[in-house]
C-alpha positions as CSV (number, residue, x, y, z in Angstrom):
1,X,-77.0,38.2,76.4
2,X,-74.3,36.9,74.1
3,X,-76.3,37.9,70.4
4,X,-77.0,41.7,72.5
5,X,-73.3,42.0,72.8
6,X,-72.7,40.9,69.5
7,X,-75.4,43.1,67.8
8,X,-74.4,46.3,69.7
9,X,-70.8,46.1,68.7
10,X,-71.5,45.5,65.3
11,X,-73.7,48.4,65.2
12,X,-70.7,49.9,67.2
13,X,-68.5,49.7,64.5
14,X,-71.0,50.2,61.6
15,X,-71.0,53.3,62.9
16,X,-67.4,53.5,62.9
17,X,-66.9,52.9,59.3
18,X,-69.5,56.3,58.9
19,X,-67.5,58.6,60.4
20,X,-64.5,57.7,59.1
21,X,-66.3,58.3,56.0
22,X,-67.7,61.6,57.3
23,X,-63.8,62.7,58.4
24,X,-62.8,62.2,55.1
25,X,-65.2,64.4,53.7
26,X,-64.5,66.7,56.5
27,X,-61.0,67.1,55.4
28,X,-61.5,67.6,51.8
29,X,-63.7,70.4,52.5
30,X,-61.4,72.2,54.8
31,X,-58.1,72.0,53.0
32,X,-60.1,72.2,49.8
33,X,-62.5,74.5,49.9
34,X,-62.0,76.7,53.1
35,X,-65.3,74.8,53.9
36,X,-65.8,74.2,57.9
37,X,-68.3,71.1,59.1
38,X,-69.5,71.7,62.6
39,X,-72.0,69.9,65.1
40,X,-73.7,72.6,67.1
41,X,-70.2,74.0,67.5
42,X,-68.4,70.9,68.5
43,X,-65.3,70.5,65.8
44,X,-65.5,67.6,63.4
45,X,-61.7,68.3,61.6
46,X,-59.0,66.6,63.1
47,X,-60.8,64.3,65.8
48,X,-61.3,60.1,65.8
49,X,-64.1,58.4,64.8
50,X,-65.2,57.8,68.5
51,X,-64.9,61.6,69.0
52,X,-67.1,62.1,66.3
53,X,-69.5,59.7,67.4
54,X,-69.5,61.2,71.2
55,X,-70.4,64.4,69.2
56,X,-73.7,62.9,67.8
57,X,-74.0,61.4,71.2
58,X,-74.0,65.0,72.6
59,X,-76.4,66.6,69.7
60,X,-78.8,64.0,70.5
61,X,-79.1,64.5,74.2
62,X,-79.0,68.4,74.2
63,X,-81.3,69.3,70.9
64,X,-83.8,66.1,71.7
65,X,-83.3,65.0,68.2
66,X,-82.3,61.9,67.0
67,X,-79.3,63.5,65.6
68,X,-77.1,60.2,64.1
69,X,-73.9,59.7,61.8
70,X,-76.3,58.2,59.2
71,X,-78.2,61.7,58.2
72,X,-74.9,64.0,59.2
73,X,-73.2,61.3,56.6
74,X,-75.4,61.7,53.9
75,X,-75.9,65.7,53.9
76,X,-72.2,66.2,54.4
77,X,-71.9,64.7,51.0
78,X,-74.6,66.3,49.4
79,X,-73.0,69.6,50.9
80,X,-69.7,68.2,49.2
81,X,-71.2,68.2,45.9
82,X,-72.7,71.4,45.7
83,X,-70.4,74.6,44.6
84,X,-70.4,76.4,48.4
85,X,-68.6,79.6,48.6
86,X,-66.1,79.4,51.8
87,X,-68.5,78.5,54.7
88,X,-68.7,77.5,58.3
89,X,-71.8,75.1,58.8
90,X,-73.8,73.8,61.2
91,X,-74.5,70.4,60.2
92,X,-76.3,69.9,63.9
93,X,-78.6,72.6,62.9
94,X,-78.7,71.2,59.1
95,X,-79.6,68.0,60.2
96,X,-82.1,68.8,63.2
97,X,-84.0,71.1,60.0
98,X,-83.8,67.9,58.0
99,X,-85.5,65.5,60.6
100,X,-88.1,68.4,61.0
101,X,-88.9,69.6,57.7
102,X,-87.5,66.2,55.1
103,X,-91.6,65.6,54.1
104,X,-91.1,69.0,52.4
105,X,-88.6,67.9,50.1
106,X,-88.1,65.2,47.5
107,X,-84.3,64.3,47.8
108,X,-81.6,65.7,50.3
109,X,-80.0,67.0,47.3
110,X,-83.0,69.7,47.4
111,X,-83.3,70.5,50.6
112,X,-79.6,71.1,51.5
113,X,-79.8,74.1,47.7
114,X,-82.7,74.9,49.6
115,X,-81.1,75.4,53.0
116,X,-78.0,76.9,51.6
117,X,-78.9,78.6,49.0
118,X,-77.1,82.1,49.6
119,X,-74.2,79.9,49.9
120,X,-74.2,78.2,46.3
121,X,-71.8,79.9,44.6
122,X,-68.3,80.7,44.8
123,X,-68.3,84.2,43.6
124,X,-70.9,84.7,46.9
125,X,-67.3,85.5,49.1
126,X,-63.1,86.2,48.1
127,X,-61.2,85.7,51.0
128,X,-58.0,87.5,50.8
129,X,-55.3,85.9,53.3
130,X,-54.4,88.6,56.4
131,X,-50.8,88.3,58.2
132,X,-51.0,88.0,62.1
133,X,-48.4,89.1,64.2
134,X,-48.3,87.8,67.9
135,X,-46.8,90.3,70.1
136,X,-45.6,88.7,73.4
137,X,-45.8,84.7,73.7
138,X,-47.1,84.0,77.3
139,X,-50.4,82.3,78.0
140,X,-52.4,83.7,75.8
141,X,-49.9,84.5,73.1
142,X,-49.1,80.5,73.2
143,X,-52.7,79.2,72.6
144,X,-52.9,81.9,70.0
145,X,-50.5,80.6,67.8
146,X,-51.3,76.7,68.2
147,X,-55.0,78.1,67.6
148,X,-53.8,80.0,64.0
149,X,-52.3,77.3,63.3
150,X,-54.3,74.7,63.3
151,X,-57.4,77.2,61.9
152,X,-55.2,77.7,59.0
153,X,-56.5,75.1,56.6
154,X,-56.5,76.3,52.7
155,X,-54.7,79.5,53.8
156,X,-57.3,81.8,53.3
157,X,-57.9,83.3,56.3
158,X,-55.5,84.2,59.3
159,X,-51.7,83.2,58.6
160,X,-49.6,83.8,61.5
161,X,-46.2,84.9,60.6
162,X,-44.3,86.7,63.2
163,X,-43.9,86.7,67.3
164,X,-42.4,89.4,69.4
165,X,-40.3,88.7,72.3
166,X,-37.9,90.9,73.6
167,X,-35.1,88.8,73.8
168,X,-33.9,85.9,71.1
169,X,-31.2,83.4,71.4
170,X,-31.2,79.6,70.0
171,X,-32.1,78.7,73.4
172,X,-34.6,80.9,74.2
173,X,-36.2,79.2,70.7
174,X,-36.1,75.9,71.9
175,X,-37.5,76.5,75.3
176,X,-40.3,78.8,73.6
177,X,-41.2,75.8,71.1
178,X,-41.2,73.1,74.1
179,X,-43.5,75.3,75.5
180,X,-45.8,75.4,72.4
181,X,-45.5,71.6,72.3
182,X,-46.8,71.1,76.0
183,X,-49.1,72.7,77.9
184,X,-49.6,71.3,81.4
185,X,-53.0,72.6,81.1
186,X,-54.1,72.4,77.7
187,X,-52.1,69.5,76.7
188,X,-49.7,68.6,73.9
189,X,-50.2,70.5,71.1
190,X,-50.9,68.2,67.7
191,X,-48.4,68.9,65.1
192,X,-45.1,69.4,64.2
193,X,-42.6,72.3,65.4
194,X,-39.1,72.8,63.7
195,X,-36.7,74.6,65.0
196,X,-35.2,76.6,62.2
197,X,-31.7,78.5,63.8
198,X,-30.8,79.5,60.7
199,X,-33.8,82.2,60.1
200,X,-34.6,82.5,63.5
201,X,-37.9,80.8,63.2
202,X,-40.0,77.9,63.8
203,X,-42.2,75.9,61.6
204,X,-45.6,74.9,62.3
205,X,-47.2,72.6,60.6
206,X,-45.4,73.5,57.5
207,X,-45.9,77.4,58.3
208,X,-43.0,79.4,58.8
209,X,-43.2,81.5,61.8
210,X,-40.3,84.1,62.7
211,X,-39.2,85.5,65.8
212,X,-38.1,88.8,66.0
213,X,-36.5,90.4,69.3
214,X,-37.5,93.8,69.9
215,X,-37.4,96.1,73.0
216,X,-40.1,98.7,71.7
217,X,-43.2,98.2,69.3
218,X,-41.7,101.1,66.2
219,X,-38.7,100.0,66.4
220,X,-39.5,96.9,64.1
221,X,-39.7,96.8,60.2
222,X,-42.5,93.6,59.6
223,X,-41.9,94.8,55.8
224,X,-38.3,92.9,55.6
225,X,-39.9,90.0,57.0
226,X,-42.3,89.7,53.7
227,X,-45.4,91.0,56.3
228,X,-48.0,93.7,55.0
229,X,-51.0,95.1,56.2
230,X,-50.7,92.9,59.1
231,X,-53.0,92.6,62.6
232,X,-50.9,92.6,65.1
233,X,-52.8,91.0,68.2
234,X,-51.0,92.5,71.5
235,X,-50.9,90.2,74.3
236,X,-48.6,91.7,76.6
237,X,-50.8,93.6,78.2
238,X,-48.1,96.6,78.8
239,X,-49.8,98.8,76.6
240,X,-53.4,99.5,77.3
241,X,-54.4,102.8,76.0
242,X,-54.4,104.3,72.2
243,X,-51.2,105.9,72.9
244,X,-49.1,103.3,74.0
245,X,-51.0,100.7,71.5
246,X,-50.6,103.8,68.5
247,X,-46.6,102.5,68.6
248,X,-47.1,99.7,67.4
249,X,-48.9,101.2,64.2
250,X,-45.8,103.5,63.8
251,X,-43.9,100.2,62.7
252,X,-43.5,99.4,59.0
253,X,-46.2,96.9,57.5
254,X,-49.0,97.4,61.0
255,X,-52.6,98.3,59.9
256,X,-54.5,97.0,63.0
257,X,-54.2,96.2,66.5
258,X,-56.2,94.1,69.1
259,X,-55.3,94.0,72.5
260,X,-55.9,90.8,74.9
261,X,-56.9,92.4,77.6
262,X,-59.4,95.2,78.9
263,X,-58.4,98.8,77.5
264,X,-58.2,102.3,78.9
265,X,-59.6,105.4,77.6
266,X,-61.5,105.7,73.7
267,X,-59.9,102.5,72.7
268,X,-63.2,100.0,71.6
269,X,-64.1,97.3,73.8
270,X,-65.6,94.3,71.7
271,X,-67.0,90.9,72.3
272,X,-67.3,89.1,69.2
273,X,-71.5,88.3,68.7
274,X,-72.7,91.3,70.2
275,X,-70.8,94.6,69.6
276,X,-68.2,93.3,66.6
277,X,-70.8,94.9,64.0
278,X,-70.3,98.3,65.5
279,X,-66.7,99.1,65.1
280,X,-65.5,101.8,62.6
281,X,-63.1,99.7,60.1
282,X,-62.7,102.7,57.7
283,X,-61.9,105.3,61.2
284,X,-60.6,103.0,63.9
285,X,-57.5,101.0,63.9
286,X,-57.2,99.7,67.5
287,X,-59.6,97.5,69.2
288,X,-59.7,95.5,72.9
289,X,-60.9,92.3,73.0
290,X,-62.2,93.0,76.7
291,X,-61.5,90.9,79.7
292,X,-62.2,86.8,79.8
293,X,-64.6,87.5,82.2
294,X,-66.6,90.5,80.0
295,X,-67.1,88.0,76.8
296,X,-67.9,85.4,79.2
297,X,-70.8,87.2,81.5
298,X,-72.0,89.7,78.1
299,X,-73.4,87.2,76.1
300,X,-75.7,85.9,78.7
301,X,-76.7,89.1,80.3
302,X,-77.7,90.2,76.1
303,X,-80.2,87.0,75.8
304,X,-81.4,87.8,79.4
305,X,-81.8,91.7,78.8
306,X,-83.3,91.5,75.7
307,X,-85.9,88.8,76.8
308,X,-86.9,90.1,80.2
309,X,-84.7,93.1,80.5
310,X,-82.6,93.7,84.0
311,X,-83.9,95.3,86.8
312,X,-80.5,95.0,88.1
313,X,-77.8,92.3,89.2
314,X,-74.5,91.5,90.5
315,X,-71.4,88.9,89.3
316,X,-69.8,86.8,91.4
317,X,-66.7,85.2,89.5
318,X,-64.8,82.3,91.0
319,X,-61.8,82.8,89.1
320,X,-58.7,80.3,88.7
321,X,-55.3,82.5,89.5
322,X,-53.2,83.9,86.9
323,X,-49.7,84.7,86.6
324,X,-50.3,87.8,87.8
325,X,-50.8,86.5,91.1
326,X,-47.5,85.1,93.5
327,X,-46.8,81.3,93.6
328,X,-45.7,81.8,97.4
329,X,-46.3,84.9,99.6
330,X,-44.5,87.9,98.6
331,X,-44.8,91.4,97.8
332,X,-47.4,92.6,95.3
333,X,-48.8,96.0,94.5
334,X,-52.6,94.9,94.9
335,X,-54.4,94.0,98.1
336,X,-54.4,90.2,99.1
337,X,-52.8,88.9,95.6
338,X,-49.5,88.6,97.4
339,X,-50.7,85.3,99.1
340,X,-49.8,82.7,97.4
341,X,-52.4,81.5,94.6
342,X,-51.8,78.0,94.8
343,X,-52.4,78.2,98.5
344,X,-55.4,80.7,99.4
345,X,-58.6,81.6,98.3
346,X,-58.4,85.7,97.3
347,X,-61.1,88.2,97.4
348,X,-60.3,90.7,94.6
349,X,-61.9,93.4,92.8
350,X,-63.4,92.7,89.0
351,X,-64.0,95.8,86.4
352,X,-66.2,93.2,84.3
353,X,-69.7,94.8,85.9
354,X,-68.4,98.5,84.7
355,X,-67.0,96.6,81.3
356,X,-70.6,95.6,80.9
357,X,-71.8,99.3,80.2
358,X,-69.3,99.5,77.4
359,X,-70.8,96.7,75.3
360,X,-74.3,97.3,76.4
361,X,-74.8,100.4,77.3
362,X,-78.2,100.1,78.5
363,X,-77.3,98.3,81.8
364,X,-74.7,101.4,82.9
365,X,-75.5,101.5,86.5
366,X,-77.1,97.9,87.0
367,X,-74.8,96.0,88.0
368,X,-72.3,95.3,90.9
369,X,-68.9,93.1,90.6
370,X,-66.5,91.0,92.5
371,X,-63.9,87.9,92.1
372,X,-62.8,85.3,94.1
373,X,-59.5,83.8,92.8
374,X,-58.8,80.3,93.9
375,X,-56.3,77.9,93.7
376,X,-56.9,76.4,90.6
377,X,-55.1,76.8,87.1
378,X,-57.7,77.5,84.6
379,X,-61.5,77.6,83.8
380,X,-63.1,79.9,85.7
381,X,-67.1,80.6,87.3
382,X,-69.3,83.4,86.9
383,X,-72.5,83.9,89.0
384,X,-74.9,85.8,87.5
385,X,-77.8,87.1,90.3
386,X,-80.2,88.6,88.4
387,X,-83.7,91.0,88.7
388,X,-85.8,90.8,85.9
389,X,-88.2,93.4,84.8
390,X,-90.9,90.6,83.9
391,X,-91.6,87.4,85.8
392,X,-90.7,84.1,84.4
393,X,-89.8,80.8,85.2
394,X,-87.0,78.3,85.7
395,X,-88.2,76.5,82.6
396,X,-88.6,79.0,80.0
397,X,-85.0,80.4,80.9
398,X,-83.5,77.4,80.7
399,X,-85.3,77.0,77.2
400,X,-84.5,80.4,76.5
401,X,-80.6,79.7,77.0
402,X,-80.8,76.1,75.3
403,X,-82.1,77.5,72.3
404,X,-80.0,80.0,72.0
405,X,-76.7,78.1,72.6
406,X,-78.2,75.6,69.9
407,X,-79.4,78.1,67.4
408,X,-78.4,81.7,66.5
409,X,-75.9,84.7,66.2
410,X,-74.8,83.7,69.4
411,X,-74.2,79.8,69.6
412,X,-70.4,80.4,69.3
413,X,-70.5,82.3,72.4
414,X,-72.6,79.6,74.1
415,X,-73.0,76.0,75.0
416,X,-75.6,74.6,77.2
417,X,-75.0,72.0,79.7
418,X,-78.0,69.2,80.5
419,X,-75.0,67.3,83.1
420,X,-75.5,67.1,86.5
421,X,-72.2,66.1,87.2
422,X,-69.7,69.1,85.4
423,X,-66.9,70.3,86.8
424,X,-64.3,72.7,86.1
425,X,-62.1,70.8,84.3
426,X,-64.1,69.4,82.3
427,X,-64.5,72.5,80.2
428,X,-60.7,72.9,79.9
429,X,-60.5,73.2,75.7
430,X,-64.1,74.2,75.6
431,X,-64.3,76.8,72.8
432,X,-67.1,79.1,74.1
433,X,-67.3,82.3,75.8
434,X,-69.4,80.6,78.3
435,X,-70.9,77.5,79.4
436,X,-74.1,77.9,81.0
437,X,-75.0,75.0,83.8
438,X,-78.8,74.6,83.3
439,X,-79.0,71.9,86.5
440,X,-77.6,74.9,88.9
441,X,-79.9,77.2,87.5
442,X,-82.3,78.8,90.4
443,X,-85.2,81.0,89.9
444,X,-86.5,82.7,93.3
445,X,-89.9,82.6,94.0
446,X,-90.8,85.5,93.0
447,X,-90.3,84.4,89.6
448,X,-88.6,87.6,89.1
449,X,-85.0,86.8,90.5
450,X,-82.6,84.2,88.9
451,X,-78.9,82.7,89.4
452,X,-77.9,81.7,86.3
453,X,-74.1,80.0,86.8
454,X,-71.7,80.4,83.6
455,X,-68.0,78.7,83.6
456,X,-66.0,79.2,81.1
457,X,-62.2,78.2,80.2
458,X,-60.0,81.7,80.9
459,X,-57.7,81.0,78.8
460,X,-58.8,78.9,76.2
461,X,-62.3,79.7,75.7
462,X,-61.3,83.7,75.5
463,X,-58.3,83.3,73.0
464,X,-61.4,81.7,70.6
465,X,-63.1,84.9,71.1
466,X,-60.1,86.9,70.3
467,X,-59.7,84.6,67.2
468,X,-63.2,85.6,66.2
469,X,-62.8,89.5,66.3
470,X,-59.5,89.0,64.7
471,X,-61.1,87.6,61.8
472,X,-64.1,90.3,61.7
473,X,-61.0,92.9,61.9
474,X,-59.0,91.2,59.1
475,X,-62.1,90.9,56.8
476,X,-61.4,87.1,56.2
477,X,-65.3,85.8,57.8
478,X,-66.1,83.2,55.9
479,X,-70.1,82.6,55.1
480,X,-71.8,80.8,57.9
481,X,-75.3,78.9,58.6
482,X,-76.1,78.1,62.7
């Protein structure tokens, strides 16, 4: 028993010694190169060797593949040594090809040319930096900026430099950066803040980020901050239609805005991986990210409707409570959210089943809604009951979701879970749209009717999608292979 305990932690920490090896590489890249290593979507920058080791762990179990730190090791640093443009890459999916197709090839050096190919190159992509204003700085406007941030690597892409509030004094700065420190939710964010008095800003990470007090959007010139051409990302939600959002285009050095929230009117409704490739860049200049619960639910209903296609279906979403909602009982505008959040279960009405028919149009009609809030902080449910036009089975959608969560246009919206124990908080910090449970998954018999059941972190998991569309809008989308 003795030599078994002694063997495995050797082997423990052999494999220790290769991610270490594989974070080094990792950050080279990043800073570098403005090139971003992956594992089916789970983050490889800025984590511990054990976290990268849980990561294979995960690979393993969901793709079947025996995905180790061994082959991820020795591709990242053939990838390393070939000239990639600016990339995102799936070295899950890299690696899974490897293990599949390495007969083919006579060295690793050939396959990954092979692989990425219309990556080689670094005239294949120019990245020209875009300046991000934040206006507003609650919930979302807070994971935002620790999200830019941290995503800003070489500087190439996003570069937030500006946040709106309407009121600024020294202490209103501190409290706003102890609030960016810790999250009671989200944790404690990992960096450095500044508090810079002087220029009325804080710095990030070595980014200087000002904050300018303002009571209305055109009354701001971004141009005497050093900001041009800038996407401004609204997060307010006080404006919702193209004339209260058009203000904020009346201030000097605004080209584009995206709103956090579900808009009114003509104003586009995206969610990045399905729709993002059919907004007017050279026409339109104000965009809505949609609701948390739209980018969560959309994705899923797209692999299901385009599979099977929908007979017809309604959405259930158990939905943590939001500030919107009243600590204790008191007065409130909408039926039932002046009980108190933290207290009562709240049946509430949803607009995600009519946001549907905005993204896909072909299920106008289909589709019935409601919410339940309840009394917990974040990370939210969404079940999806379901009429198909063709039968199927349990097993092939569950293979149908897998795959796509693994593979595809839309594994960033996606992650499939194989546990039989998840919970909601688990999948606080989880970067996807949606997290499909394959264990709850039920299939009448009929074959013909399914409950598929899709959490998915409300606050998190949508500023990610928002982050996504933001960088379609900005034109700063690096090259990418999932």
């Amino acid at each position: 028993m003795f030599n078994k305990y002694q063997s495995e932690f050797q082997n423990w920490i052999e494999k220790e010694k290769k991610a270490v090896q594989l974070l080094q590489i990792v950050g080279q890249l990043w800073f570098d190169r403005s090139i971003e290593l992956v594992l089916f979507r789970k983050p490889l920058f800025d984590v511990g060797s054990s976290e990268i080791l849980a990561c294979h762990q995960y690979a393993k179990e969901i793709s079947g593949k025996d995905i180790n730190i061994y082959e991820t090791l020795e591709l990242a640093k053939e990838i390393a040594s070939c000239s990639i443009a600016p990339s995102r890459i799936d070295i899950g999916r890299l690696t899974t090809e490897w293990l599949d197709e390495n007969n083919q090839f006579a060295t690793q050096h050939d396959f990954v040319i092979s692989k990425l190919s219309s990556h080689i190159g670094h005239d294949k992509i120019s990245l020209q930096p875009k300046d991000v204003v934040l206006y507003g700085f609650g919930r979302i406007g807070r994971l935002a900026a620790r999200e830019l941030i941290l995503q800003a690597g070489k500087g190439e892409q996003l570069r937030l430099r500006a946040i709106i509030t309407r009121t600024y004094s020294d202490e209103e700065l501190i409290k706003r950066a102890e609030l960016l420190r810790t999250d009671s939710v989200h944790g404690t964010f990992n960096g450095i803040i500044v508090e810079d008095f002087q220029n009325r800003a804080l710095i990030i990470n070595g980014q200087t980020v000002c904050f300018i007090e303002a009571k209305d959007p055109e009354d701001i010139d971004y141009t005497a901050y050093g900001i041009q051409d800038a996407l401004l990302i609204d997060n307010t939600g006080v404006f919702r239609d193209r004339e209260g959002l058009s203000r904020h285009l009346s201030a000097n050095g605004i080209s584009r805005v995206l709103l956090t929230a579900p808009a009114k009117g003509d104003v586009p409704n995206i969610v990045a991986g399905i729709n993002d490739a059919d907004f007017d860049l050279v026409n339109e200049n104000i965009f809505s990210n949609a609701s948390c619960t739209t980018n969560a639910i959309v994705p899923v209903l797209k692999i299901i409707e385009d599979a099977y296609g929908i007979e017809k279906g309604h959405i259930e979403t158990i939905h943590s409570y939001t500030n919107d909602q009243n600590l204790l009982d008191n007065y409130h505008k909408k039926y039932r959210r002046g009980r108190s959040a933290a207290l009562n279960m709240v049946i509430t009405e949803t607009g995600a089943d009519k946001a549907v028919a905005k993204v896909i149009p072909q299920l106008g009609g289909k589709l019935t809604g409601n919410a339940v809030r309840v009394p917990t902080p974040n990370v939210s449910l969404a079940i999806l009951n379901i009429s198909l036009n063709q039968v199927s089975s349990r097993a092939e959608i569950i293979d149908l979701l897998k795959q796509a969560s693994l593979f595809g246009k839309l594994s960033e919206q996606i992650e499939f879970s194989i546990s039989n124990e998840l919970v909601s908080s688990d999948l606080i910090g989880n970067s996807h749209a949606a997290i499909i449970d394959g264990p709850a998954t039920i299939m009448a018999k009929d074959n013909k009717s399914v409950i598929i059941y899709a959490w998915y972190d409300n606050e998190y998991g949508y500023t990610r999608q928002v982050i996504r569309l933001a960088k379609k809008l900005a034109g700063v989308v690096r090259l990418t292979y999932y």
